[in-house]
N, C-alpha and C positions, 0 to 999 in steps of 0.2 A: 620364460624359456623352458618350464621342468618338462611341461606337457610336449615341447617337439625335444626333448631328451627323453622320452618315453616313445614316442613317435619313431623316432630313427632308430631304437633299442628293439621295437616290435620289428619293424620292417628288416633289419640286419638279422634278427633270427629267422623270419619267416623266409628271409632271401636266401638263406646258407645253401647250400648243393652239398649233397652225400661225397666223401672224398677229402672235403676241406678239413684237413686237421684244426685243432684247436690251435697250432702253432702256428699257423696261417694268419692269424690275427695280430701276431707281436708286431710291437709297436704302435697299439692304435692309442695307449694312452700318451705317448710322448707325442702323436698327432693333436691332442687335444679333440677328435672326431665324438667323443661321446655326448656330447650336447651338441650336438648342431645336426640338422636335420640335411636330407635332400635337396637339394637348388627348386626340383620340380615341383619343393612343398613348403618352402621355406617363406616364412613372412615377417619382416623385422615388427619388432613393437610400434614402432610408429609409422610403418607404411599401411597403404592402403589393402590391399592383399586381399580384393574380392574376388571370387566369381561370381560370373551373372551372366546369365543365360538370356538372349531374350526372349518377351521383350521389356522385359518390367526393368524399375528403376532399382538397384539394390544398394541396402542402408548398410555397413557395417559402423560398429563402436571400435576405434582404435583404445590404445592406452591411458588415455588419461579420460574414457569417456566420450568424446566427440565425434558425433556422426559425417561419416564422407559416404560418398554418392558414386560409384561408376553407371554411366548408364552407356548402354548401346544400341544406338540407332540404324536401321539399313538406312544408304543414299541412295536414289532414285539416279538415273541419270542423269535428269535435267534439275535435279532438287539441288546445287552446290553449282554455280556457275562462277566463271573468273568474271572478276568485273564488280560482284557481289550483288547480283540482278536477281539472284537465288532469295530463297523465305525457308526460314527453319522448319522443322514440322512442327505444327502447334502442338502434338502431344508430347514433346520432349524439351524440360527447361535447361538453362543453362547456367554457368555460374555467374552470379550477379559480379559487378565492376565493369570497369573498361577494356575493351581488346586493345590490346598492346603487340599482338602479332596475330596476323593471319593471312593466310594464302590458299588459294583455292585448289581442286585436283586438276592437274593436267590428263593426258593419255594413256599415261604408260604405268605399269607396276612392276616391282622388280623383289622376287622371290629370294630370299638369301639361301634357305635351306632350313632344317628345323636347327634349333637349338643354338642359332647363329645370331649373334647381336648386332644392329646397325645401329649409326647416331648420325644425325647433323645437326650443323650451328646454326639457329636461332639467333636471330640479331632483334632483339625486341625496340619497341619505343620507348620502351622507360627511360630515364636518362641517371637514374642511381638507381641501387638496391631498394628492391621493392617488397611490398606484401603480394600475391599472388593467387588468385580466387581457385585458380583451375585451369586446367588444358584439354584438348581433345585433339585425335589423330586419326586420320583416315587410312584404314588396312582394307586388304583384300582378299578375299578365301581364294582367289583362282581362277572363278567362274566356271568351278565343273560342276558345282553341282552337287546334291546328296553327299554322301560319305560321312566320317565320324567328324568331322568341324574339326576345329584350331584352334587352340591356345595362344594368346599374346601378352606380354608382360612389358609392360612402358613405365618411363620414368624420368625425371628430369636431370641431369647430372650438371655440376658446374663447370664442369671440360669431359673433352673428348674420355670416354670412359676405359678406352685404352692406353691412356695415356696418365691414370692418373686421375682422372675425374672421378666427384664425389658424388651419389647422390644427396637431392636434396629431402629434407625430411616430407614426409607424408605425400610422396611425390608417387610412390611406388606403387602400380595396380595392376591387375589381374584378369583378364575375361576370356570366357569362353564364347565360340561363333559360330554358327553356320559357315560349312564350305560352301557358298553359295552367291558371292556377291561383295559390293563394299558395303563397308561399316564405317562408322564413327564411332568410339572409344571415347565419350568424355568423362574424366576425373576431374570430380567437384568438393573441393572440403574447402569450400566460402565459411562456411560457418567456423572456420578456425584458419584464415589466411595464411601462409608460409613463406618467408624472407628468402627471394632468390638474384642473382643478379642481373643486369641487362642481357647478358648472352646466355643462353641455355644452350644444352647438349640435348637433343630429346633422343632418348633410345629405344629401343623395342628388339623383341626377344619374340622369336615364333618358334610353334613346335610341329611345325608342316610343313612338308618343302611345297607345296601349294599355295603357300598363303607370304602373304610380306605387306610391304609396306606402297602408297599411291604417290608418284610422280607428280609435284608442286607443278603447278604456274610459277612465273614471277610474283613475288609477295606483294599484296596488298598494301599490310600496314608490318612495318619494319621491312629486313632484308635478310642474305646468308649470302654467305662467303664460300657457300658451296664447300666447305670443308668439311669431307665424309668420312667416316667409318663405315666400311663394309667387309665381308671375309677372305676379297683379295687385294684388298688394301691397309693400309695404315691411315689414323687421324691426319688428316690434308691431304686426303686426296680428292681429287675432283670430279664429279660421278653424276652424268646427266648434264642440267644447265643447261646455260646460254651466254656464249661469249661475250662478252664484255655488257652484259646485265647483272644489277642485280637478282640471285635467283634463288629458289628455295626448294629443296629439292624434297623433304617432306610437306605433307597436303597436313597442313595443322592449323590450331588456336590458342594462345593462351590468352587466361584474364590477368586484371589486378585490379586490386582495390582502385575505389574512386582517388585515395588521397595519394597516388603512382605519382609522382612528376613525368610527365614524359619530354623526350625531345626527339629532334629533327637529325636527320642528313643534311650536313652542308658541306663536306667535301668526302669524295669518295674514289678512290682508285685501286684495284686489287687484280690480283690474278697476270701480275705481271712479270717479267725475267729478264733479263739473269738478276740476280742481287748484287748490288755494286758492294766494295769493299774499298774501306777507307785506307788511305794511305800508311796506317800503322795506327799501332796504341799507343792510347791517347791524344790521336789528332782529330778533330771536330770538323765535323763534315755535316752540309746544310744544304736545304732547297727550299722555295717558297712556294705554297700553297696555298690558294685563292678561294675563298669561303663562296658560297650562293648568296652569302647576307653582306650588310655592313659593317652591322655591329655582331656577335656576336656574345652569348651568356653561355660557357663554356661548359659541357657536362660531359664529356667524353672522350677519348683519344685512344686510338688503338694503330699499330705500329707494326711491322714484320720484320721480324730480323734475325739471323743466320750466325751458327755458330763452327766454324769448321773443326775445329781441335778441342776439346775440352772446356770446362765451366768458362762462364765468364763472364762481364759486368757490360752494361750499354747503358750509360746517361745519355737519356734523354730530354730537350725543353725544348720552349716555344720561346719566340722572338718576335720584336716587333720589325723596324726598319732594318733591323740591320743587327753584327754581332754586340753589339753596346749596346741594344738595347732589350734584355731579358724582361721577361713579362714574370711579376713577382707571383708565388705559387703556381707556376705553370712549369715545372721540375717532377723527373721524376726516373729512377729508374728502374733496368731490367734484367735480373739475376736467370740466365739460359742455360740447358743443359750441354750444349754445344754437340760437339761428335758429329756433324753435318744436319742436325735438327732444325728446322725451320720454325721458328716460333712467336705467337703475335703476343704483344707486348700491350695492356691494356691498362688506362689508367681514366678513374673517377674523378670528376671535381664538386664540391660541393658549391651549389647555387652562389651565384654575385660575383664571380670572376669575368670579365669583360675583357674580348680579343677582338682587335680591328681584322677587318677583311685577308689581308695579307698577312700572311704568316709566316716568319724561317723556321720551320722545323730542323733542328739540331740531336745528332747526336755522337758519342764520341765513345768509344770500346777502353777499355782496358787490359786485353790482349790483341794479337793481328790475327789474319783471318777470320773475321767478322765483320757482317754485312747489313742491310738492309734492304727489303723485297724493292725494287724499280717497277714501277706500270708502266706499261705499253702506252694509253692511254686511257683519262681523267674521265670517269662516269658523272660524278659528279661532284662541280666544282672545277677547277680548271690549276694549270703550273706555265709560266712562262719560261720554264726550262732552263733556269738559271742556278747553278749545283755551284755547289764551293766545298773545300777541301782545307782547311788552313790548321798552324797551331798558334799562333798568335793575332789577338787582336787587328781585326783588319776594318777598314771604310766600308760604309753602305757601297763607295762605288766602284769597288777592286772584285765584287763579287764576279765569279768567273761564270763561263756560259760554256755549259757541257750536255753532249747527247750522247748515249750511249750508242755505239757499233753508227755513229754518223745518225741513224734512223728513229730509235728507241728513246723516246720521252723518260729522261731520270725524274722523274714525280716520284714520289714516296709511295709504297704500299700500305695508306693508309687510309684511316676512314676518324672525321670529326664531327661529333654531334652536338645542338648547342640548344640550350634550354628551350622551351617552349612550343607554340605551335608553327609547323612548317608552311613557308611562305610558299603564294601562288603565284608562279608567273609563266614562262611562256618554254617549251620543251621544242628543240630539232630534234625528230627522231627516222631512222629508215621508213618505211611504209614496208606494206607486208611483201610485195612484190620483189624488195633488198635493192630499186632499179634506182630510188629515188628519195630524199628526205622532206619530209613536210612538216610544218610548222602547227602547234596547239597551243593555243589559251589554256589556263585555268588548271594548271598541272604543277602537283610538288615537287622539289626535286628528288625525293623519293621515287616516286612514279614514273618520272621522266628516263627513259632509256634509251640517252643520245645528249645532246646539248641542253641543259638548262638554264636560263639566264630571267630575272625579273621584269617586270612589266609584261607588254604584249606582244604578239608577233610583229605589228606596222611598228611599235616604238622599236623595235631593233634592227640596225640596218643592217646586220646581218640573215636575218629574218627572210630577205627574200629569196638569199642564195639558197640558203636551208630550203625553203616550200615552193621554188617558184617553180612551176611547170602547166602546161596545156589549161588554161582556165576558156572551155565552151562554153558559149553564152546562147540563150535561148532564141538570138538574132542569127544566128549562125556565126557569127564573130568568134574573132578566138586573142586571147591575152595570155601572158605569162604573170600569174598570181601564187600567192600561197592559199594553201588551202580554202583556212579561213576568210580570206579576202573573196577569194572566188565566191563562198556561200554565200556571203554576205551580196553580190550581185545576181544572184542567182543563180551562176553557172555551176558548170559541174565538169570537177577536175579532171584529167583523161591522161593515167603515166606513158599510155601506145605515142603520143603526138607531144612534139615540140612546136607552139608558134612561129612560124618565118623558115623551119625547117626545109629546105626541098622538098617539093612533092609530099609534104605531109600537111597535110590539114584535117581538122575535127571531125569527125560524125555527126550525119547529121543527129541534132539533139534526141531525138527519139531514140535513136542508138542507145545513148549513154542514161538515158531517163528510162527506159525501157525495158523488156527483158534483155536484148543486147544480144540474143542466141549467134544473129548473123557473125558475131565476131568472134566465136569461140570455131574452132575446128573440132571435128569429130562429131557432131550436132547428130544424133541418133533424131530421125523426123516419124513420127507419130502418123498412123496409115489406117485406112479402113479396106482399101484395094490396090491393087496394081497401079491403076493408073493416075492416086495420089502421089505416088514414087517420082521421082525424079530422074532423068537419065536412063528409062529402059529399066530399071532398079525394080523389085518383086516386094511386094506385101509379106515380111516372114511374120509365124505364128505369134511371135510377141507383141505383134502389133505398131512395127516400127518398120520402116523402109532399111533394105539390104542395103550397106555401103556409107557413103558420108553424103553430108550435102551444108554446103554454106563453107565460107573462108575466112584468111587471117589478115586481109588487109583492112583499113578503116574505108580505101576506097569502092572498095566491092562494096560494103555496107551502105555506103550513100549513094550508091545505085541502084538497087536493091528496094530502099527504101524512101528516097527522096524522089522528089519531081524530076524527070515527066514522065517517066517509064513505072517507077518504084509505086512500090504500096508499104503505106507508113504500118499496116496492119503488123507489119511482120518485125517492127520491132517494137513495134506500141501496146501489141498483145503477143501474140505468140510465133513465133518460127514453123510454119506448116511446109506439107508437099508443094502448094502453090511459090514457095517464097522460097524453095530450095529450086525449081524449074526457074525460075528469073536470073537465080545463080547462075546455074548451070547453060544460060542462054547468055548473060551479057557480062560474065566472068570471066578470066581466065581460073580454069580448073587447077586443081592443087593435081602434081604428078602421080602417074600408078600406084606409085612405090613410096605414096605419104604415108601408109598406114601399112603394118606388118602384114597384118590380112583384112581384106574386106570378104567375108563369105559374099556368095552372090555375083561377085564383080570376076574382072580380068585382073582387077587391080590386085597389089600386096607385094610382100618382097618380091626386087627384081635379081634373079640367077644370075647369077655371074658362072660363065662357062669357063672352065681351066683346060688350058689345052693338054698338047700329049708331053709337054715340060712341067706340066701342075701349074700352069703359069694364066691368069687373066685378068680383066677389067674391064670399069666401068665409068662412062661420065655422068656425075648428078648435079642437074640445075634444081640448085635450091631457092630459086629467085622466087617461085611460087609454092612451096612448099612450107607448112605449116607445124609446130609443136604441138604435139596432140597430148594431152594430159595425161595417158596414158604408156606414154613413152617411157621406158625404165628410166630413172634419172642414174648416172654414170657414179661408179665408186669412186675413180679421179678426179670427179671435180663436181661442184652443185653448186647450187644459187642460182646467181646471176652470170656466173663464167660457164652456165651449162643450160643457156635459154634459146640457143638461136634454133632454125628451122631442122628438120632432121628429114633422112633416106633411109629406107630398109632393103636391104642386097640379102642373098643368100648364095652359097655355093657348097659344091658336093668334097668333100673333103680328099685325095687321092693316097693319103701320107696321114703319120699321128701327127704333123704338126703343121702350122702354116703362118705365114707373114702376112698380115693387111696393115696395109699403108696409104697415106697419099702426098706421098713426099716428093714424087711428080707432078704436081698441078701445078698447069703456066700459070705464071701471073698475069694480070694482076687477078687474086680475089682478095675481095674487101673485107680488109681485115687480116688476110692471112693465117684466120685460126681454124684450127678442125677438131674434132673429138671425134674418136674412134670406142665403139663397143663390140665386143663378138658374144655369143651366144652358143650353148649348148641347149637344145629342147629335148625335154623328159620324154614327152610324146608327140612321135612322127608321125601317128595315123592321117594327119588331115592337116593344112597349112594354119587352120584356124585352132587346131590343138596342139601343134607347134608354138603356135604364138603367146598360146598361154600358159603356156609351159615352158618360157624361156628362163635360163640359167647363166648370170655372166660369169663366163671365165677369162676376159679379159678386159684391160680398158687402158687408155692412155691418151693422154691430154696433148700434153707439147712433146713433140718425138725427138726434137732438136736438128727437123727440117724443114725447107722451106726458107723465103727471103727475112723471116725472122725467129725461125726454129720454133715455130709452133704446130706447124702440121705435122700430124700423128703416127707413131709406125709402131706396133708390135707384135711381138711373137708370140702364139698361141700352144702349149704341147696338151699330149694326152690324150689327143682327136682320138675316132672310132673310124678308118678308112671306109668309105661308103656313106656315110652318115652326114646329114644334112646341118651348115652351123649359118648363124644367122648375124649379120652386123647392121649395128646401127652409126650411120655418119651425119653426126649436126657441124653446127658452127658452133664454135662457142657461145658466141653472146648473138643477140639479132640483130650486127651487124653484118656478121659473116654468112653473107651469103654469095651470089654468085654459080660459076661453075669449078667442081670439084674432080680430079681423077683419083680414084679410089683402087687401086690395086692386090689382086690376092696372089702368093706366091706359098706351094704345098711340095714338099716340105720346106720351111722357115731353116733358111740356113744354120747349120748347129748353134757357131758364136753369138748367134742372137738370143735363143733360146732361154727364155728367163730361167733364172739358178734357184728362184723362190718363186713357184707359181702360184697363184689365188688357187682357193680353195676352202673346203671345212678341216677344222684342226678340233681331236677328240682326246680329251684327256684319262686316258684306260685305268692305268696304274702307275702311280696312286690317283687318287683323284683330283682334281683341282678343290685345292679348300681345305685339303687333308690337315689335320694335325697327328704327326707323330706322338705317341703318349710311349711308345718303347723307349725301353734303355737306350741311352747313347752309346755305350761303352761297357763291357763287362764287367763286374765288380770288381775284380783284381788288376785290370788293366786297362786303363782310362788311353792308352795311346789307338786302342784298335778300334777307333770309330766303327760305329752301326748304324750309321745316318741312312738317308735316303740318298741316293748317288744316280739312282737309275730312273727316268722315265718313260713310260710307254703309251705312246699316240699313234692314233690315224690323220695322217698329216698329208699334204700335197707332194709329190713325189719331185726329187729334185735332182738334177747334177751332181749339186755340193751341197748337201743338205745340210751343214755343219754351218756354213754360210749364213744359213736362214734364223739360226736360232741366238736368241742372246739371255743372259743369265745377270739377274740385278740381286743384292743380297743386301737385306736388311740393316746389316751390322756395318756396310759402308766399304766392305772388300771386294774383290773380284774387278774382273776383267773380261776382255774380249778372248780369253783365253780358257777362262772356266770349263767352255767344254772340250772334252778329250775326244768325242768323237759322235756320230751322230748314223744308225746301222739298221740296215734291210732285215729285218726279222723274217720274212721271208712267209708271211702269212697278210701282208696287205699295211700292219704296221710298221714303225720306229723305233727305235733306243735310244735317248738321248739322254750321254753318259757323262755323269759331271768328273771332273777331276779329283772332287774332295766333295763328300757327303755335306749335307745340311748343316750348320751349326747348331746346336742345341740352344734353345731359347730362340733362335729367329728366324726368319720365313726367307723362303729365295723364289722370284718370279721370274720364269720361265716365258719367253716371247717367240712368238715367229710373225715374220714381216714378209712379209710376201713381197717382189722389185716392185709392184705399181702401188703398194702402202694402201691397198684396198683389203687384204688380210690380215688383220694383226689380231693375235689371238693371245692370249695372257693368260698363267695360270699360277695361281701363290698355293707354295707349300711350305707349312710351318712343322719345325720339329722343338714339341716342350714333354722330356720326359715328364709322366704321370699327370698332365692331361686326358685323363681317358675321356672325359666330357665334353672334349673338343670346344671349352668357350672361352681358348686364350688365355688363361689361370690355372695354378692349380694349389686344391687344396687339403683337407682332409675328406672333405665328400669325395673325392676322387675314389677312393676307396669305395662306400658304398655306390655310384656307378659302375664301378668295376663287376660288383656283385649283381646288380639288377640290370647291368648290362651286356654281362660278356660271361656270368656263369649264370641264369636263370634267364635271362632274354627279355625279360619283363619288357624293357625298352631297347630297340635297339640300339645298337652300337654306332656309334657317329661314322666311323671309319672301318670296320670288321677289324681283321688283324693289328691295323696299326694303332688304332685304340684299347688290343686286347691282348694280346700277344707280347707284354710287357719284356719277358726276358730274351727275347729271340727263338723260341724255341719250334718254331711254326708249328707249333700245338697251342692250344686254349688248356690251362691250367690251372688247379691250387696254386703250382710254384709261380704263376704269373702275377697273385694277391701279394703273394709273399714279397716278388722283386719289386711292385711298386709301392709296397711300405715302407722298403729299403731305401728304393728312388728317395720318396717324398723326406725321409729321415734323415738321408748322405751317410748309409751303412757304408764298409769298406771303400771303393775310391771314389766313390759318387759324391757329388757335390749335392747339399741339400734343394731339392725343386722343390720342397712343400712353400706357397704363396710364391709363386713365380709368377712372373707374364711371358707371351710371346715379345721380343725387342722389336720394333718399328719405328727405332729413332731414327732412320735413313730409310724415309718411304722412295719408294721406288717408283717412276714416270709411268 
């Protein structure tokens, strides 16, 4: 370490600014600051701490001699597929061992900012503490392009790293990147393995707001708990995902040595609420949990459990039938910080421990108010929802039978892994459509995300309900099969068609074997002239006929295509002019108003004319009308509650605001449900630049009209009088169709008027992310807080805007009352003015909800005196930051002012070094912040 005490010695002289007295510096030895270097330069003795440019492989000698390896790869797009279908590039090795975790990139990347840490949990297969060869992580420069590249710094921690987490040794590396694409970052020191446990924390530190970290698939090989750090959260929070999968929200690998023990998932439930709470301390409260296996060889247990007041103790064990009978070494407990902390409770077994299938999980508090996490429902693994609550010994048969709120499965929040290699058997899971569940062979339950059970789909008779649906057979026949089954005769499954259904039966085979165009709506048809068009429709320059051609019934399809009229051409090869004119001849046509606009046609949204009250409508038969893929899918609602057929209307606005409804439509329609959208378009020049330029500013599901308060009513504010706005009206699901009255009324009576309207919400001042590094309080008088009290946004303009906003605070205080007031600045933003400043040391997040819960917009702002570095600690570097950041610029300042402006002075000053040596020391009433963290023991929803 002499050489970075020499290091940081050059850089603080060379950093100084003309002005800074020599007494600007007191106190830097009672900081300890003079040996320890920069964070931006810093490398412990035994981390990895390279840079490497690519594309070469670079070797550094750590402390004791031994070589570690960062290398950095670009990913191709198609070079990394989920599924593991993907081939490494042969010029790039890896660390020798077995993968123990990995997951592929999904879509998305998500930028934290520079200098900003994120982590997620890593749920490995190891089933104890292991040796571990190396890791790699997939980052992203941005995709802009040129520029000076990015800096990333990764590393393994043994918990969330705000929270306390350590790193682990030799774990810590360094590279530099091209802003230009993704990467993979693998750190290799095989040649000197390092003891880490089953769950990892991996972190990563960027010094670009361009660049971060790639969006997981669900995991391959292990899982995650989805338990994030990011910088407007706290460790547990939930960021990304996929409801009730297991998921992994960084795109990573790690190795281990070949002699890893690994193990399995065999029961698994997480991410569930509220946390039930035992009837007092020391009373013993239990539920049974149902393994994948029979036997089980126990290697893992991990548990969630809630402390609401202060420290506390939670025994935990395992049981077999019943409370009499304790399963011997299967004890263990859990020392929590409490204060409302949610915390998983993790316990190792060493090999030879044998637990039968069923299990009572037990545990019992030694103060009240504390809890344990409840799921929703069992991923993997299963609970026959039988909870007990006792303090004396009781019979296997007094065990009580409890659901939480009537509804909510009390399963444990927990997850049990059991030696060895994970069994194959047979998975229920949704299909991609979300319409329907089908049945698979040959799946772990790891992999399985839905129902898991052993053997095969025919041995379980449950099995059918799970996959049975439409099985087409190449006779034209039709059966209800699972999947599998259906293969197996050759057919081929169809989620459009129920067997024996009314008026539904199969396509013919060629349909489903085929390209299948005829079934898709919106079918763009391929043109050489005019008169390959369909319908009078024009040859445009792209080379594709104006307008649509082809429908959304399976019956159209088999007329179209089957005997005696049909030409199988058109689904057996391809959908042409010809096969759209047979449509168009022995079809009924989908209405005008299927499609927003068709250039070319009559067709496209249909006007709704308002009379001289502002007042009109329309009726839409949705009986032949079609979901075009292109359809905005609705902020209110998605999946499968937001599939049925849809209408586009338009009307001239007379007033800022207007009601559409259809909470007059006779009955019956089938189903009784509607979904309402409206539209603002960016550009009005042309109906087909309208359309593409649609904007929702409104939407709502169930309006709470109608013979079962599902049909839709809302109020729209903010119109532009004159100006054209556009709705879209489906059925919820594809039952709901029929005839619909769709009603517009301008101006939208006041009391309707939503109090929080959808919109953008922009976080001006401070920023969202912000850490405060100012004093709290003035040296002599710690009562006159100097917090952040005030924030300023561009936000949705409101009634009661005061209404819209809510305030969550780390430390576990506050109310619906927090804010004082909420004010027209009178330049386009807001003020949204807290009752009492930030608390020093913890974050407070800022919300606005919009009434249809389509806007919700989140902002964390943390205040820790002498953080100028803004990375949630602080320490003796904060000083040298201070200097290379706020009086020579060398780097900028994470936050301007609030990172620099230490004593309130709204100047940048000497006397600003001087107050946070003070801060960091606890000169006169300040409390000492040197090694502090921001608090996020009470993360916030």
């Amino acid at each position: 370490m002499v050489a970075h005490a020499v290091k940081w010695t050059r850089r603080l002289a060379a950093g100084a600014v003309s002005g800074l007295a020599v007494g600007a510096l007191r106190g830097a030895i009672a900081l300890g600051v003079a040996a320890t270097p920069d964070p931006s330069d810093q490398t412990a003795a035994d981390d990895v701490g390279v840079v490497a440019p690519l594309p070469h492989h670079i070797t550094s000698l750590d402390a004791n001699g031994t070589s570690t390896r960062v290398v950095v790869q670009p990913v191709g797009p198609a070079r990394r597929e989920y599924g593991g279908t993907g081939r490494e590039p042969e010029s790039v090795s890896v660390p020798g061992g077995k993968l123990i975790y990995s997951n592929t990139r999904g879509h998305l990347a998500y930028a934290p900012g520079a200098g900003r840490t994120i982590s997620d949990d890593l749920f490995t297969n190891a089933g104890t503490d292991c040796d571990i060869t190396g890791y790699a992580l997939l980052v992203s420069g941005g995709g802009f392009g040129g520029g000076p590249g990015f800096g990333v710094q990764v590393a393994l921690y043994d918990g969330c790293p705000a929270a306390g987490g350590r790193v682990f040794p030799r774990t810590r590396a360094t590279a530099f990147l091209p802003n230009d694409g993704l990467y993979e970052v693998v750190v290799d020191f095989s040649p000197r393995p390092t003891p880490v446990t089953p769950t990892l924390w991996l972190a990563a530190t960027f010094s670009n707001d361009a660049a971060g970290w790639v969006l997981g698939t669900p995991a391959e090989i292990g899982y995650s708990d989805d338990l994030f750090l990011h910088p407007s959260t706290g460790c547990g929070s939930f960021f990304g995902g996929f409801p009730q999968q297991p998921h992994a929200s960084f795109a990573a690998r790690v190795w281990a040595t070949d002699a890893c023990p690994e193990a399995f998932l065999a029961y698994h439930a997480v991410r569930g609420s509220p946390l039930s709470r035992p009837a007092g301390a020391n009373i013993v409260a239990a539920d049974d949990l149902t393994l994948t296996v029979e036997t089980c060889e126990l290697a893992r247990i991990e548990t969630a459990a809630r402390g609401q007041v202060g420290p506390y103790t939670m025994e935990f064990g395992l049981r077999g039938d019943g409370p009499g009978d304790p399963i011997p070494g299967a004890s263990w407990s859990h020392v929590g910080r409490g204060d409302g902390s949610i915390e998983w409770s993790r316990r190792s077994f060493p090999p030879g421990l044998i637990v039968p299938q069923v299990l009572w999980l037990t545990w019992k508090p030694n103060v009240d108010s504390t809890g344990v996490g409840v799921a929703g429902r069992n991923q993997i693994g299963g609970s026959a929802d039988w909870y007990a609550a006792f303090d004396t010994p009781q019979a296997p048969g007094v065990w009580s039978f409890f659901s939480v709120g009537g509804a909510l499965r009390s399963v444990f929040q927990a997850s049990i892994r059991c030696y060895g290699p994970a069994p194959v058997g047979a998975c229920c899971a949704t299909a991609a459509s979300g319409a329907i569940e089908v049945c698979q062979d040959g799946v772990t339950p790891t992999a399985c995300i839905g129902r898991w059970f052993p053997g095969r789909c025919e041995d379980e008779p449950a099995a059918s309900s799970c996959g049975a649906r439409a099985c087409c057979l190449p006779d034209g026949g039709c059966t209800d099969l699972a999947d599998a089954a259906c293969r197996a005769v050759g057919g081929v499954s169809d989620s459009r068609t129920r067997c024996g259904a009314a008026q539904q039966e199969c396509p013919p085979f060629a349909c489903l074997t085929g390209q299948g165009a005829c079934l898709s709506p919106g079918v763009a048809v391929p043109c050489l002239a005019d008169a390959e068009c369909p319908g009078g429709q024009r040859c445009a320059e792209d080379g594709l006929c104006t307008g649509r051609a082809g429908c959304c019934d399976t019956g159209c399809c088999a007329a179209v295509c089957g005997p005696p009229t049909g030409d199988s051409f058109c689904c057996e090869v391809a959908w042409d002019g010809t096969c759209a004119s047979i449509a168009q001849a022995i079809c009924d046509p989908p209405p005008v108003n299927d499609e927003c606009s068709e250039p070319g046609t009559s067709g496209g949204a249909a006007e709704i004319i308002l009379d001289a009250s502002g007042r009109g409508s329309a009726t839409g038969d949705a009986n032949r009308a079609c979901r075009s893929p292109v359809d905005p899918t609705p902020c209110c609602s998605g999946g499968p509650a937001a599939e049925g057929a849809t209408l586009w209307y338009r009307f001239v606005t007379p007033a800022s605001s207007a009601r559409v409804h259809t909470c007059a439509t006779p009955a019956p329609l089938p189903g009784q449900d509607s979904l309402l959208q409206v539209f603002a378009a960016d550009d009005q020049g042309s109906p087909a630049a309208a359309c593409d330029s649609l904007r929702e500013i409104g939407c709502n599901d169930d309006g709470g009209c109608g013979p079962q308060g599902r049909l839709s009513d809302l109020c729209v504010g903010g119109l532009i009088p004159g100006e054209t706005y556009y709705i879209l009206l489906r059925g919820a699901a594809a039952v709901d169709r029929g005839t619909c009255l769709l009603e517009v009324e301008s101006p939208c009576p006041q009391a309707a008027l939503p109090r929080c309207p959808d919109g953008n919400v922009v976080w001006v001042d401070p920023p969202a992310g912000v850490v405060d590094a100012r004093q709290p309080h003035p040296p002599a008088n710690a009562a006159a807080l100097q917090g952040i009290d005030r924030f300023t946004v561009f936000a949705p303009s409101a009634v009661d805007p005061a209404a819209c906003w809510s305030v969550c605070r780390s430390d576990g205080t506050g109310g619906a009352d927090e804010i004082e007031r909420v004010q027209d600045n009178g330049d386009g933003t807001l003020a949204v003015v807290l009752r009492r400043p930030i608390t020093a040391g913890t974050a407070v997040t800022l919300t606005y909800t919009s009434d249809s819960g389509c806007t919700r917009a989140r902002g964390e702002f943390a205040a820790l005196p002498g953080d100028v570095a803004a990375d949630g600690t602080t320490s003796a570097q904060d000083v040298l930051s201070w200097v290379n950041r706020c009086a020579n610029r060398t780097v900028p300042p994470p936050f301007g002012v609030y990172s620099c402006d230490v004593d309130h002075s709204a100047a940048v000053s000497a006397s600003d070094l001087v107050r946070l040596v003070d801060l960091l020391n606890g000169a006169g009433q300040f409390d000492v912040w040197k090694d502090r963290r921001v608090s996020r023991a009470f993360p916030c929803p």
